[in-house]
C-alpha positions as a Markdown table, in Angstrom:
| # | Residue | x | y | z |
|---|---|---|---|---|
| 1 | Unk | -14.4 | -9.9 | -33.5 |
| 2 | Unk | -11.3 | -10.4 | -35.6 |
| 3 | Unk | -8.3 | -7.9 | -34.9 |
| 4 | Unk | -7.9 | -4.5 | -36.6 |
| 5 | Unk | -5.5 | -4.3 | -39.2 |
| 6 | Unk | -2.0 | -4.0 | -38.5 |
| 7 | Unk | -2.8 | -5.1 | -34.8 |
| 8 | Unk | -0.1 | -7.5 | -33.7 |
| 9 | Unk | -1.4 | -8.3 | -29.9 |
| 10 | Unk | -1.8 | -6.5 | -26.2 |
| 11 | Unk | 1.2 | -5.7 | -24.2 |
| 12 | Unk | 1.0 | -6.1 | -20.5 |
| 13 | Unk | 4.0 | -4.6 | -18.3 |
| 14 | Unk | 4.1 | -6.3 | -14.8 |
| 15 | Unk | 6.7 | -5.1 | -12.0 |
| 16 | Unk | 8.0 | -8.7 | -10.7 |
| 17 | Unk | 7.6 | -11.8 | -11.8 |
| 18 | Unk | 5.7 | -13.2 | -9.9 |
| 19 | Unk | 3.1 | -10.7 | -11.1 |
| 20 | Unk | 4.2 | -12.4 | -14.6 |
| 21 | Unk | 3.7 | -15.6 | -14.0 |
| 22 | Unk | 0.2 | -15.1 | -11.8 |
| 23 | Unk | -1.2 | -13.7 | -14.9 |
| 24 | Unk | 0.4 | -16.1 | -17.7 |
| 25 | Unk | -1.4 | -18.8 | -15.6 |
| 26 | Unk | -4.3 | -17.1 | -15.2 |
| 27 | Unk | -4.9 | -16.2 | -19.2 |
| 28 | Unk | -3.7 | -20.4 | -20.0 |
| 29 | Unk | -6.7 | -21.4 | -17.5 |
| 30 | Unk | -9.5 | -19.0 | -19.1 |
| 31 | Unk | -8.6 | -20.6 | -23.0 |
| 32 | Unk | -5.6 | -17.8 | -24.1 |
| 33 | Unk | -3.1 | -20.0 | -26.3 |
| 34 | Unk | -1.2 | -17.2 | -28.7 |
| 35 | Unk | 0.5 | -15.2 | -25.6 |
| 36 | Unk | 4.4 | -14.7 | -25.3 |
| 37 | Unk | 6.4 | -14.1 | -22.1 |
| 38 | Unk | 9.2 | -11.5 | -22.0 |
| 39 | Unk | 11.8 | -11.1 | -19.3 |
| 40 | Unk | 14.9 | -9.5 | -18.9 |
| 41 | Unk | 16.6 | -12.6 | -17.4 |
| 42 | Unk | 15.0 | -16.8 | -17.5 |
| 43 | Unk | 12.0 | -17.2 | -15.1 |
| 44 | Unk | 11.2 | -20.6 | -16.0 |
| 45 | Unk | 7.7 | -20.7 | -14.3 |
| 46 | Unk | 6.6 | -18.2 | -17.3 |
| 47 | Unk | 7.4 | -20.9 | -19.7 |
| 48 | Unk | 5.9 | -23.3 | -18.2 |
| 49 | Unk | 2.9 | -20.8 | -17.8 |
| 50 | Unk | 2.0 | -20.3 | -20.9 |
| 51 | Unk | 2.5 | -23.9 | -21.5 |
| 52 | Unk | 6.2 | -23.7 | -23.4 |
| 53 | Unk | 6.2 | -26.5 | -26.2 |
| 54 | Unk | 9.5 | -29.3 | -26.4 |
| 55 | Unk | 12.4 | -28.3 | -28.1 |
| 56 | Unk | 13.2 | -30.0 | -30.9 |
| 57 | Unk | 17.4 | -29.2 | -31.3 |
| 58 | Unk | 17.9 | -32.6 | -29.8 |
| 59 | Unk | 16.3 | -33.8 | -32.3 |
| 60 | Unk | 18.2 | -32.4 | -35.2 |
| 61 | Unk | 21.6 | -32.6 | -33.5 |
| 62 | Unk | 21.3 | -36.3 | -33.2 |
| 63 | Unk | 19.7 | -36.2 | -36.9 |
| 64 | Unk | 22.9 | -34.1 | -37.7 |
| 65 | Unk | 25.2 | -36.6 | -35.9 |
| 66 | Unk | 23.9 | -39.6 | -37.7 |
| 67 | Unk | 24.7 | -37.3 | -40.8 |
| 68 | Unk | 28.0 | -37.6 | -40.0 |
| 69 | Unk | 28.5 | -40.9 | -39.2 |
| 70 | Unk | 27.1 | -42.1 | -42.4 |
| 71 | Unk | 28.9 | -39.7 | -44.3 |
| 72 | Unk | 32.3 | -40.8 | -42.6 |
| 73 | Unk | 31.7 | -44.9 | -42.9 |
| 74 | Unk | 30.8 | -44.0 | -46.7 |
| 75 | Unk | 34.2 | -42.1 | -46.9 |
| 76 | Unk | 36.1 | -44.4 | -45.2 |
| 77 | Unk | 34.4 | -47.1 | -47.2 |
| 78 | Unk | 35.8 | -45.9 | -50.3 |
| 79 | Unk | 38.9 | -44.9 | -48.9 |
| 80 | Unk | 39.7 | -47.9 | -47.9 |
| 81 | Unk | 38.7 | -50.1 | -51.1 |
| 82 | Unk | 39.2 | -47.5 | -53.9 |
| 83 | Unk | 41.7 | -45.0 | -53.0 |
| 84 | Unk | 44.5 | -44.8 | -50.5 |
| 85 | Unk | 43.7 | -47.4 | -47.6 |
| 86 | Unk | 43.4 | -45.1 | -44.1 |
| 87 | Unk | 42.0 | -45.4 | -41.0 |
| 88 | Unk | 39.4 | -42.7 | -39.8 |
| 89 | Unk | 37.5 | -42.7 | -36.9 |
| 90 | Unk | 34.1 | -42.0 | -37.2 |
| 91 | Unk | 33.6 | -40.2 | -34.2 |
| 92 | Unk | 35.0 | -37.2 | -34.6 |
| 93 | Unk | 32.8 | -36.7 | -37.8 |
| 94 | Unk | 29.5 | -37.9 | -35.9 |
| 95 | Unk | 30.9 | -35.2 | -33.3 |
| 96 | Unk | 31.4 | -32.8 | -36.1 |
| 97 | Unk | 28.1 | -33.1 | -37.4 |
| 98 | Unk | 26.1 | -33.2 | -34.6 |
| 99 | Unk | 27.6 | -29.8 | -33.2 |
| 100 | Unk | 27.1 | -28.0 | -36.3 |
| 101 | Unk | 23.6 | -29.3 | -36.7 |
| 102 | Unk | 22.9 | -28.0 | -33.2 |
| 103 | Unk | 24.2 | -25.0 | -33.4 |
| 104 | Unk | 22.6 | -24.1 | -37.0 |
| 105 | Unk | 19.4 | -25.9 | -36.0 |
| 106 | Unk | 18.9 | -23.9 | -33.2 |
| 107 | Unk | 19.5 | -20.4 | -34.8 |
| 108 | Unk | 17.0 | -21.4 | -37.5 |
| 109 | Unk | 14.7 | -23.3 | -35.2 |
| 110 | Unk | 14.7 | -19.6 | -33.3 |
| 111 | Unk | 13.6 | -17.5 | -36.3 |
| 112 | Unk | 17.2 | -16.1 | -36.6 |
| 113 | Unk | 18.3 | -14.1 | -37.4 |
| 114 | Unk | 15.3 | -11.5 | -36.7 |
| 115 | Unk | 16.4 | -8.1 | -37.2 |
| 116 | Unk | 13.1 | -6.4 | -36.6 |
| 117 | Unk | 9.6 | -7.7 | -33.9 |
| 118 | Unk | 6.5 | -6.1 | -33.7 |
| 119 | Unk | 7.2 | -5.4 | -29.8 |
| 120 | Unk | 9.6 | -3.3 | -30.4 |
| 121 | Unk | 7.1 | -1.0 | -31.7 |
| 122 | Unk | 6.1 | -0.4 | -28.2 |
| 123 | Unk | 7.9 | 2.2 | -26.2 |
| 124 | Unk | 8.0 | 0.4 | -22.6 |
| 125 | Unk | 9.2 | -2.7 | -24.2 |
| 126 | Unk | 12.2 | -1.2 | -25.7 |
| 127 | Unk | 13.0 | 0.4 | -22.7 |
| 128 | Unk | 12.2 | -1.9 | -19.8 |
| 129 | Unk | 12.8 | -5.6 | -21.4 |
| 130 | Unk | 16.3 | -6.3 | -20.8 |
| 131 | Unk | 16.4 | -4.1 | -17.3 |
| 132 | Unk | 13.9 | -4.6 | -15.2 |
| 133 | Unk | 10.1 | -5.3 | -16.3 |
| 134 | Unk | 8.3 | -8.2 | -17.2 |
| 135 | Unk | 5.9 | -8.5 | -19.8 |
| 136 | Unk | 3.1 | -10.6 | -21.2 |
| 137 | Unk | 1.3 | -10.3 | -24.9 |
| 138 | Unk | -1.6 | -11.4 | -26.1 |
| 139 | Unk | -1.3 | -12.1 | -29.7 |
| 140 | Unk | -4.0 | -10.9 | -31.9 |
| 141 | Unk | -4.1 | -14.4 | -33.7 |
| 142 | Unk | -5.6 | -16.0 | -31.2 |
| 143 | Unk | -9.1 | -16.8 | -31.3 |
| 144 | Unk | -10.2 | -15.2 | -28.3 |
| 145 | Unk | -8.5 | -11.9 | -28.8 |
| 146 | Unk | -10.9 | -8.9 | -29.5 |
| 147 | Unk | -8.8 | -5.7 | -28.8 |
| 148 | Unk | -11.6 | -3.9 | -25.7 |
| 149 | Unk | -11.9 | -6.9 | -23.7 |
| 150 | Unk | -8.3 | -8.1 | -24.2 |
| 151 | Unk | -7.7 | -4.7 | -23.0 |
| 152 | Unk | -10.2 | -5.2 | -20.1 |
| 153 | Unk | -8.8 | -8.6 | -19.2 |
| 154 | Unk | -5.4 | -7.4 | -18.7 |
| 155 | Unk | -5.5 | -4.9 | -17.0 |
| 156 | Unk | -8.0 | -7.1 | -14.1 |
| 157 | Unk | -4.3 | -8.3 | -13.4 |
| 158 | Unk | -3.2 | -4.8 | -12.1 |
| 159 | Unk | -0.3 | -4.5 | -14.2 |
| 160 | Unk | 1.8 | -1.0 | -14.8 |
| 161 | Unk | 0.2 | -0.5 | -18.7 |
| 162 | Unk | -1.3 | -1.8 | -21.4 |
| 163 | Unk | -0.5 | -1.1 | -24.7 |
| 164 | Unk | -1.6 | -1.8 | -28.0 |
| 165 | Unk | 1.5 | -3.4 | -30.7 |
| 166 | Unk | 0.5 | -2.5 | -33.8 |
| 167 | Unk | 3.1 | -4.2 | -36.7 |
């Protein structure tokens, strides 16, 4: 059954995270792929849970770096046979480049900046997410999700609510 309008998922609130974790592991093994883990601090066995894909910021800092290196040598290059001969490192573009690309490929790798989520719609999340509780959604865009037995599943793990996150 595909999701009422305006539905953006379900929103499970555990007390520890252990309790987190159990059930990220749980939803992965019965076929749950759209699900998000939120926690007021890193617990690294969620992401790995609800099976947290690579990071690709390596990847554009070293594209970034080799940016800069090519840019330099091309500078350099006419520098030094056209204008006033000098002699510039490299490296400290490459090292340049390769910061800046990290640092702007990870805010927009990131979705940055987001000034507004569909969570925080949700009165427990807003008031428990960065304290003390732990939370797991079900996203409405995955193809298992039908709102009464997402609703049903959930709550088999026993946590302290489930709420409905509409957009």
């Amino acid at each position: 059954m595909p999701p009422r309008e305006g539905t953006y998922g379900l929103l499970a609130e555990f007390e520890t995270p252990s309790d987190l974790v159990r059930a990220a592991v749980q939803a992965r093994k019965d076929g749950w792929r759209r699900m998000d883990c939120y926690t007021p601090y890193p617990v690294e066995e969620a992401a790995e849970a609800i099976g947290f894909h690579r990071n690709k910021v390596p990847l554009v800092t070293l594209v970034g770096g080799l940016m800069g290196l090519t840019a330099m040598f091309l500078l350099e290059t006419w520098i030094s046979t056209l204008a006033y001969p000098l002699n510039i490192p490299e490296y400290e573009w490459t090292i340049l480049w390769a910061g800046l690309s990290a640092a702007f490929g990870m805010i927009a790798l990131n979705g940055l900046p987001a000034l507004y989520h569909p969570l925080f719609n949700a009165p427990n999340f807003r008031d428990g997410a960065t304290t003390d509780k732990f939370f797991l959604c079900l996203e409405a865009l995955d193809p298992k999700f039908d709102l009464m037995e997402g609703r049903k599943y959930l709550e088999s793990f026993g946590p302290l609510s489930v709420v409905e996150v509409e957009y």
